[in-house]
NULOTOR-210806 format. One line per 10 residues: number of its first residue (from 0); their letters; for each residue x negated, y negated, z negated of N, C-alpha, C. Coordinates in steps of 0.02 Angstrom, whole numbers. Atoms other than C-alpha are relative to their C-alpha. Layout:
! residues N
NUM = a = X:Y:Z:X:Y:Z:X:Y:Z  ...
This chain:
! residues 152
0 = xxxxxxxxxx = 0:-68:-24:3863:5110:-5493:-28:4:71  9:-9:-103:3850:5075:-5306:-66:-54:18  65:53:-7:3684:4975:-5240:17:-34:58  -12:43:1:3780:4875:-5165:-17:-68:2  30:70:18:3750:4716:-5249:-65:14:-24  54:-2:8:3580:4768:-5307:-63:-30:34  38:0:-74:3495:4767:-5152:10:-57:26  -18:61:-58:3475:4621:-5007:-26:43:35  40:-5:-40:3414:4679:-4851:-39:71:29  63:-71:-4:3263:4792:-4824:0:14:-42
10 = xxxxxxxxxx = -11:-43:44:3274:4835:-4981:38:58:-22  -57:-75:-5:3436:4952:-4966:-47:46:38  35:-56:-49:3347:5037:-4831:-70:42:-31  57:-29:41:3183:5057:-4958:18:30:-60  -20:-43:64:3264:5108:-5096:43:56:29  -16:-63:-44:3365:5235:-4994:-49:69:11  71:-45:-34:3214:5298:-4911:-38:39:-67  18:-29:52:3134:5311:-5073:41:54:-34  -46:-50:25:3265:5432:-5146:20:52:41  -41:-53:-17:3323:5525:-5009:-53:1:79
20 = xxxxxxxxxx = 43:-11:-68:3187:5518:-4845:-11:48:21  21:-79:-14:3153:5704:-4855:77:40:-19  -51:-21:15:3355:5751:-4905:13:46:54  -53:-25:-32:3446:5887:-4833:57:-5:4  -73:58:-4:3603:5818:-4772:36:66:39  -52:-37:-41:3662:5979:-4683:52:51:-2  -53:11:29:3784:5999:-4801:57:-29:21  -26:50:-22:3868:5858:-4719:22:13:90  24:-6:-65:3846:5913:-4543:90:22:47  -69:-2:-25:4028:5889:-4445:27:-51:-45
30 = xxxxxxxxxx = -38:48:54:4065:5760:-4602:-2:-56:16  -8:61:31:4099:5587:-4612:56:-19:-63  -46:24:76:4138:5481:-4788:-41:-41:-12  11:87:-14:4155:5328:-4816:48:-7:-78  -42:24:46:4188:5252:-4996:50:-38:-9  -54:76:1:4346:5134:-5000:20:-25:-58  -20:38:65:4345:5079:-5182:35:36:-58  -42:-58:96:4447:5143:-5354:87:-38:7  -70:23:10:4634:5146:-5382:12:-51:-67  -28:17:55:4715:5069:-5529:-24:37:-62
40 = xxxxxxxxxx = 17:-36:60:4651:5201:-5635:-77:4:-16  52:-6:19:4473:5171:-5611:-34:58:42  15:-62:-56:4476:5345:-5485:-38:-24:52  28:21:-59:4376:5332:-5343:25:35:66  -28:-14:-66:4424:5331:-5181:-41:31:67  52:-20:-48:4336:5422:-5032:34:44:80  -45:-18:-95:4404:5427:-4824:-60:41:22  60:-42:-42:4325:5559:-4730:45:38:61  -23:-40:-44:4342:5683:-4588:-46:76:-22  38:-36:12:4285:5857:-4617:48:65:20
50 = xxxxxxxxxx = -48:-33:-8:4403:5957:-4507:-19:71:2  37:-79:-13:4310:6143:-4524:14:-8:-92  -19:-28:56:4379:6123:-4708:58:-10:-16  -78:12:-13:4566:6083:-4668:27:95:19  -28:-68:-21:4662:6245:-4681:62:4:43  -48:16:-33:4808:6176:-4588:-1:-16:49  50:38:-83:4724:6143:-4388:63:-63:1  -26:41:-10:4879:6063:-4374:10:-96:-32  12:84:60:4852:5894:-4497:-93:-5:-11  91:3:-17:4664:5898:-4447:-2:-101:13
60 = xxxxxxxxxx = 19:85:-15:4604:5701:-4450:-25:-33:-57  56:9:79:4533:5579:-4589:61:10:-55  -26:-24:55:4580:5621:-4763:-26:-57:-58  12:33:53:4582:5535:-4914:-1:32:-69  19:-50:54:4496:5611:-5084:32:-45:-31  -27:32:53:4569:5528:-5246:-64:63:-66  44:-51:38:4416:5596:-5374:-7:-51:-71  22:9:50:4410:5585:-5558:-50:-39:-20  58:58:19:4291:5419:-5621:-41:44:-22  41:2:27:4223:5515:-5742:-66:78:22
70 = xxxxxxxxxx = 22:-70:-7:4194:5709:-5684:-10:-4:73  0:-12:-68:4225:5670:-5504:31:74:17  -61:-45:-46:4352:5811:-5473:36:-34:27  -61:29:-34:4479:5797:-5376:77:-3:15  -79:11:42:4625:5746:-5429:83:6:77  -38:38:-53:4704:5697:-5249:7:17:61  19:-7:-71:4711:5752:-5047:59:-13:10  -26:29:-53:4800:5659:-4920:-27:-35:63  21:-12:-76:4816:5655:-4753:47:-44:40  -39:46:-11:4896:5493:-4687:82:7:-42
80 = xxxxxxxxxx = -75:-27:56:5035:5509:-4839:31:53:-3  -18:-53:5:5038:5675:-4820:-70:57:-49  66:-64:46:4949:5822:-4950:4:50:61  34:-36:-43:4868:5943:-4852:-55:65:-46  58:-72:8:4790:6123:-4887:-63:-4:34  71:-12:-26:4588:6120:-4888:-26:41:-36  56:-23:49:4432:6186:-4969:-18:-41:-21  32:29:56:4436:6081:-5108:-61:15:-31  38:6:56:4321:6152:-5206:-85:-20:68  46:9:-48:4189:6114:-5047:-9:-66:8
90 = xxxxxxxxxx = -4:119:-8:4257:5909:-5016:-18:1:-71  36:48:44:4236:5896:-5196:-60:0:1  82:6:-9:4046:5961:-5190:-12:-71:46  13:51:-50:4036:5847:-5029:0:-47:-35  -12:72:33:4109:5700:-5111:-49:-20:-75  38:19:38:4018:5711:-5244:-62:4:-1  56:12:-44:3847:5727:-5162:-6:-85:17  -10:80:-31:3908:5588:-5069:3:-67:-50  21:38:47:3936:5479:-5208:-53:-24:-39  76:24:12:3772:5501:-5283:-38:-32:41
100 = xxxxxxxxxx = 51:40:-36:3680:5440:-5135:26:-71:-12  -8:54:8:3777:5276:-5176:-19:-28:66  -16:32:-72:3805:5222:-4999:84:-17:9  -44:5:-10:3956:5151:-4936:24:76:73  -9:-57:-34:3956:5289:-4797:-49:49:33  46:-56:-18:3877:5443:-4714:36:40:50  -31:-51:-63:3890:5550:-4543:-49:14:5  44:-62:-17:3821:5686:-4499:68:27:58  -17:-33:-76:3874:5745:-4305:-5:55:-15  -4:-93:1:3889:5931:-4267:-71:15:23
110 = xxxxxxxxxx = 57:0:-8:3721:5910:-4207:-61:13:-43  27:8:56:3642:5863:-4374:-32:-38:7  36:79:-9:3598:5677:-4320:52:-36:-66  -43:37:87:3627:5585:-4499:-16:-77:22  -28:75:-9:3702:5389:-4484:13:-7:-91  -7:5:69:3686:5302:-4659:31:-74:9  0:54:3:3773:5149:-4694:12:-22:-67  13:36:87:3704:5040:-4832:33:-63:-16  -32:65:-10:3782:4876:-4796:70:8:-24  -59:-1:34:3969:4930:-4784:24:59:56
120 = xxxxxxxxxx = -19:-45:-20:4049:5062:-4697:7:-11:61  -19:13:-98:4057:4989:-4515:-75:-8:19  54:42:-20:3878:4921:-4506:-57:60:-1  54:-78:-13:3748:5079:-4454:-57:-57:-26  51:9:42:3596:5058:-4564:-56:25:12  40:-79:-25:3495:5221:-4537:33:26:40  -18:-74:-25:3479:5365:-4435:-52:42:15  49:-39:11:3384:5507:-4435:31:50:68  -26:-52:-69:3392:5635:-4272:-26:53:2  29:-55:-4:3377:5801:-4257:-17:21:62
130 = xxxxxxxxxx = 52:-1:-68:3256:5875:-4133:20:-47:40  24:33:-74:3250:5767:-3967:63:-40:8  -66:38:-3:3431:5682:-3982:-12:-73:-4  23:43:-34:3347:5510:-3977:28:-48:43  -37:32:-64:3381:5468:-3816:66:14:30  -64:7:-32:3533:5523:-3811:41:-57:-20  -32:61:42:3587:5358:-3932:-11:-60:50  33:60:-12:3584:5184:-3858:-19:-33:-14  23:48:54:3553:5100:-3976:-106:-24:31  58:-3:14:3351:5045:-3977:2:-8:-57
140 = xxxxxxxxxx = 9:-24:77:3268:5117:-4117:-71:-33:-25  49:5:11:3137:5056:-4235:-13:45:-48  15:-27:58:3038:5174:-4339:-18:-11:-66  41:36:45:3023:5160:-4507:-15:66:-79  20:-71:35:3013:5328:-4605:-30:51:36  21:-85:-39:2969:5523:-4569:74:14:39  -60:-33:-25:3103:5560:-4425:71:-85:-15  -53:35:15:3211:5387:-4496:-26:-63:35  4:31:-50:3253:5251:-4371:72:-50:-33  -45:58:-13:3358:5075:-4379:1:-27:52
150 = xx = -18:41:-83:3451:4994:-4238:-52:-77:-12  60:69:11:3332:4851:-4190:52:-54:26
């Protein structure tokens, strides 16, 4: 399901690119999510932050989806062992967006600078920047798409 094990290397980053180089991600834009694996039931699991769809300000922080293997609904929200009132029907779109790209994770700043990570959820992969934001990163960047940049 996940490319993952598929991939070595530059190749995640080309097969990525190939699928999604021209994507609108600003869908995502205030989001991070990050896959963490399947329960017992085969469900998939998915940590995020996406506090502009928390209806509760007060329990604002990361969240944990619990989504259906097969339909990807969502069966699940918690909020450090606590359920929590959102706009479900919005995280599931998200999440399930998110899942298709088959990445272990994805951010998108309030800015609409997109961080992809293909490796594993800690390890920045991509990033793509909107207008002139650049230099505001420290990273050094190498180009290697339209607008898409890896830490060198």
């Amino acid at each position: 399901m996940f490319l993952f094990g598929s991939c070595v290397g530059v190749s995640y980053e080309r097969a990525f690119l190939a699928k999604y180089e021209f994507e609108d991600f600003s869908q995502f834009k205030g989001v991070d999510m990050a896959f963490r694996g399947t329960d017992k039931h085969g469900n998939l699991g998915v940590f995020g932050y996406a506090p502009q769809l928390i209806n509760d300000y007060s329990k604002v922080g990361y969240y944990i989806l619990i989504l259906d293997r097969e339909n990807y609904q969502v069966i699940e929200t918690r909020l450090a062992r606590t359920e929590f009132s959102a706009d479900t029907i919005k995280l599931q779109l998200l999440a399930r967006t998110f899942i298709e790209y088959e990445i272990p994770r994805l951010k998108v700043d309030t800015q609409g600078n997109v961080f992809v990570y293909l490796k594993n959820f800690e390890t920045l992969a991509l990033a793509r920047f909107a207008d002139s934001d650049l230099p505001k990163y420290p990273h050094k960047w190498v180009e290697i798409g339209n607008n898409w940049y890896k830490p060198k």
